[in-house]
Z-matrix of the N, CA and C atoms (Angstrom, degrees):
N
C 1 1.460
C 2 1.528 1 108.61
N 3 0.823 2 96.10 1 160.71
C 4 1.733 3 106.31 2 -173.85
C 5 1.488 4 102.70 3 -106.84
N 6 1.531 5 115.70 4 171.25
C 7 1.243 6 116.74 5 170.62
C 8 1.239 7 151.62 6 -78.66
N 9 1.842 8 101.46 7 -16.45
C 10 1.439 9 117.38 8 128.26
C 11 1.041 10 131.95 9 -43.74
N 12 1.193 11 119.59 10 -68.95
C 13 1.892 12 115.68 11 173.46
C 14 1.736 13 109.84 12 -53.96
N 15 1.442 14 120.14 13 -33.14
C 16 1.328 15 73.26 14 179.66
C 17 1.930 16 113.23 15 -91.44
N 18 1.063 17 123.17 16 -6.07
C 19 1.796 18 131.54 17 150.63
C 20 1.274 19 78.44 18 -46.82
N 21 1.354 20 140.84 19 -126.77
C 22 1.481 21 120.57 20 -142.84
C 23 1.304 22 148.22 21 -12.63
N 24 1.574 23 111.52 22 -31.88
C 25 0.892 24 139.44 23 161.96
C 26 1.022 25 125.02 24 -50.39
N 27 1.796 26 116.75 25 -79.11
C 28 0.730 27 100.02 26 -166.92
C 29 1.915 28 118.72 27 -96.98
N 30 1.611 29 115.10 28 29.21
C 31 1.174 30 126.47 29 159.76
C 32 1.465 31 107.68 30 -83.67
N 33 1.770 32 129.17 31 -17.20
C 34 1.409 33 121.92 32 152.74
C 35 1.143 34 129.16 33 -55.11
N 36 1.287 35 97.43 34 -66.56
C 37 1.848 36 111.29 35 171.16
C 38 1.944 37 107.19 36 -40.68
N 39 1.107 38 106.88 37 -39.35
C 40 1.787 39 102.68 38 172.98
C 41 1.338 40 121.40 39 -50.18
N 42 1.702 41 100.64 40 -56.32
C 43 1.315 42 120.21 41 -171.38
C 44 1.933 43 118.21 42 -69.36
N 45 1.430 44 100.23 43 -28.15
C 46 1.465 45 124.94 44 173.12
C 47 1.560 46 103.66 45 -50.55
N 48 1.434 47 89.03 46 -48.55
C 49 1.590 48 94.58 47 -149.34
C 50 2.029 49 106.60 48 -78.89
N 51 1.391 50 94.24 49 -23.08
C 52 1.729 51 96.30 50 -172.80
C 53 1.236 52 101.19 51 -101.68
N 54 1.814 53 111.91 52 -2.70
C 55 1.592 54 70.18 53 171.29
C 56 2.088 55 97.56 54 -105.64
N 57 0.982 56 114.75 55 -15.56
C 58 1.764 57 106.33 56 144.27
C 59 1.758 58 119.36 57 -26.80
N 60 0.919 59 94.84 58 -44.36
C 61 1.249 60 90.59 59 174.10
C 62 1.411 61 139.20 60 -101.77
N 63 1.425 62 101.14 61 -2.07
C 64 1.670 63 112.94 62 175.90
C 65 1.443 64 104.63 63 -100.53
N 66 1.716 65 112.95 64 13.74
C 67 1.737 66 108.48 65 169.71
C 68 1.504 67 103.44 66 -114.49
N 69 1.587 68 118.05 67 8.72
C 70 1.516 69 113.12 68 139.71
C 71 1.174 70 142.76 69 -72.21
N 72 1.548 71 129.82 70 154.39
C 73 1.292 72 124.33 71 142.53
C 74 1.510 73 129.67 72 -36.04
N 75 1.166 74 119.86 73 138.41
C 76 1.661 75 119.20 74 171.48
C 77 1.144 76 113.69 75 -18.19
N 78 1.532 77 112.01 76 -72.15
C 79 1.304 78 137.51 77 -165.16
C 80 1.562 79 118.98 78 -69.54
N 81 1.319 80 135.00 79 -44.72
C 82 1.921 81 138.82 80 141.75
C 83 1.849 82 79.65 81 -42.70
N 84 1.088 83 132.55 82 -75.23
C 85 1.729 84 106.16 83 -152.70
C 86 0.783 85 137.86 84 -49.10
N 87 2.053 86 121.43 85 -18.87
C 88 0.707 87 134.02 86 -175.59
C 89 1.422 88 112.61 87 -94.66
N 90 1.392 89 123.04 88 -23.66
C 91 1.392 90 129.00 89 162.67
C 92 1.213 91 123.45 90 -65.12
N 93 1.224 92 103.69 91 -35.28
C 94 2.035 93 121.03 92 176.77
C 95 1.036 94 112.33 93 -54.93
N 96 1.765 95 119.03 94 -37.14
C 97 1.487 96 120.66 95 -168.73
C 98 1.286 97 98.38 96 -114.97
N 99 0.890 98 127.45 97 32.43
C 100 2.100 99 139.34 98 138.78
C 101 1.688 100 116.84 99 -55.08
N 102 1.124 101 117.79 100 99.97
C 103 1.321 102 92.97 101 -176.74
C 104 1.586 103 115.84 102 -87.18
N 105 1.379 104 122.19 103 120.37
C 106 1.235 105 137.02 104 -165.12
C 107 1.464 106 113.06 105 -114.18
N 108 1.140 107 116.34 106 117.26
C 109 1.834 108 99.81 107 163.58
C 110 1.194 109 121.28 108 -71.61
N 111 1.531 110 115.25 109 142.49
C 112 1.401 111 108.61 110 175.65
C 113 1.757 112 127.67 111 -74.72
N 114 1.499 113 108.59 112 -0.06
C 115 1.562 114 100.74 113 175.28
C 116 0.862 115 117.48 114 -113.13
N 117 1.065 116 120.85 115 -10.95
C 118 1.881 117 120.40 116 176.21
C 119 1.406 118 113.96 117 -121.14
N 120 1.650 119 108.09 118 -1.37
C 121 1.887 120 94.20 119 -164.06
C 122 1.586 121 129.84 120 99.01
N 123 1.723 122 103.52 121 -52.12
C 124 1.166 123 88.82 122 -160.26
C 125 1.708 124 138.93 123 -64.86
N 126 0.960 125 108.27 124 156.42
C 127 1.947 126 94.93 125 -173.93
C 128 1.882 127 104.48 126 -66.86
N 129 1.689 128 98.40 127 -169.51
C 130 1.378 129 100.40 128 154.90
C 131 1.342 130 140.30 129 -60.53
N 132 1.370 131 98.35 130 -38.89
C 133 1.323 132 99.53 131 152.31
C 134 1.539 133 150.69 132 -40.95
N 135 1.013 134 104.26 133 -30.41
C 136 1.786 135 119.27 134 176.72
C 137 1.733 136 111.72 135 109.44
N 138 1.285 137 98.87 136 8.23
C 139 1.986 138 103.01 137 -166.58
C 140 1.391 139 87.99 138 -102.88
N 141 1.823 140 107.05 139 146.02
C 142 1.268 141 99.48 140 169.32
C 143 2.068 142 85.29 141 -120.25
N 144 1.411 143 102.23 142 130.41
C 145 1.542 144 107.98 143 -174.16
C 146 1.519 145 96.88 144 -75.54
N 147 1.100 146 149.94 145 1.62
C 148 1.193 147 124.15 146 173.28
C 149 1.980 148 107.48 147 -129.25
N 150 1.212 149 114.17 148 46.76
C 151 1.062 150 158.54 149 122.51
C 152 1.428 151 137.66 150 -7.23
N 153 1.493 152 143.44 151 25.38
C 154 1.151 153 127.36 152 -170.90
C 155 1.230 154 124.58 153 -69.35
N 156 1.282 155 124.46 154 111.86
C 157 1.732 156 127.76 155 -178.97
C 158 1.624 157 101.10 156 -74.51
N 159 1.576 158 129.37 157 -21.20
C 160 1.445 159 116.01 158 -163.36
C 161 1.822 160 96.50 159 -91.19
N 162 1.452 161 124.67 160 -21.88
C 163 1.050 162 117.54 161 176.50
C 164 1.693 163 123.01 162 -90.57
N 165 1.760 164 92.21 163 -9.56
C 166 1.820 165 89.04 164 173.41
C 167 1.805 166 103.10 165 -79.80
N 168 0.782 167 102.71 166 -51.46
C 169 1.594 168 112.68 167 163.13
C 170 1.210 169 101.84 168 -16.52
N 171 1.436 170 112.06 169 -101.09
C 172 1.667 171 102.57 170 -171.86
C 173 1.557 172 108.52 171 -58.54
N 174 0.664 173 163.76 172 -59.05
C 175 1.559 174 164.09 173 -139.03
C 176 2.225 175 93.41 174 -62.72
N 177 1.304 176 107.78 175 -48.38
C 178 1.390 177 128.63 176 152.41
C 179 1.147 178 135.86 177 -27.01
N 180 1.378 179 113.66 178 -45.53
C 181 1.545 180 141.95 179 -177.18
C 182 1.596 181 101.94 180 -97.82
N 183 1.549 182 110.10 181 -9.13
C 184 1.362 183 110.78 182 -167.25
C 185 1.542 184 110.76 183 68.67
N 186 0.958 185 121.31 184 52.74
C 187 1.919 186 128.09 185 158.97
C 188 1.312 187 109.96 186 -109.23
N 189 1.453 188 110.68 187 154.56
C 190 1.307 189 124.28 188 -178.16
C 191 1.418 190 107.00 189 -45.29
N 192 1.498 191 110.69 190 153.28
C 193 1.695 192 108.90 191 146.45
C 194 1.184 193 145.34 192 -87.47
């Protein structure tokens, strides 16, 4: 492929993607463009919200779960 084709590309994949998203509601749009990983959760941010720090703790210390 050349370097045009792949600029084509990936100016498709752009166009793919917004208009995916301009056949949502506000509110799915605004969740859609969350960036989330899919195996752990966490956002862009680095937080994963479902997350317990008081049970890694003990689990850590070697305590039950």
């Amino acid at each position: 492929m050349t370097d045009r084709d792949f600029l084509w590309c990936a100016v498709n994949l752009l166009l793919d993607e917004e208009e995916a998203l301009a056949a949502l509601c506000p509110a799915c749009r605004e969740e859609a463009r969350r960036a989330v990983c899919p195996v752990c959760g966490a956002t862009a941010a680095g937080e994963n919200a479902s997350f317990d720090l008081a049970r890694y703790e003990r689990l850590k210390r070697g305590g039950t779960p």
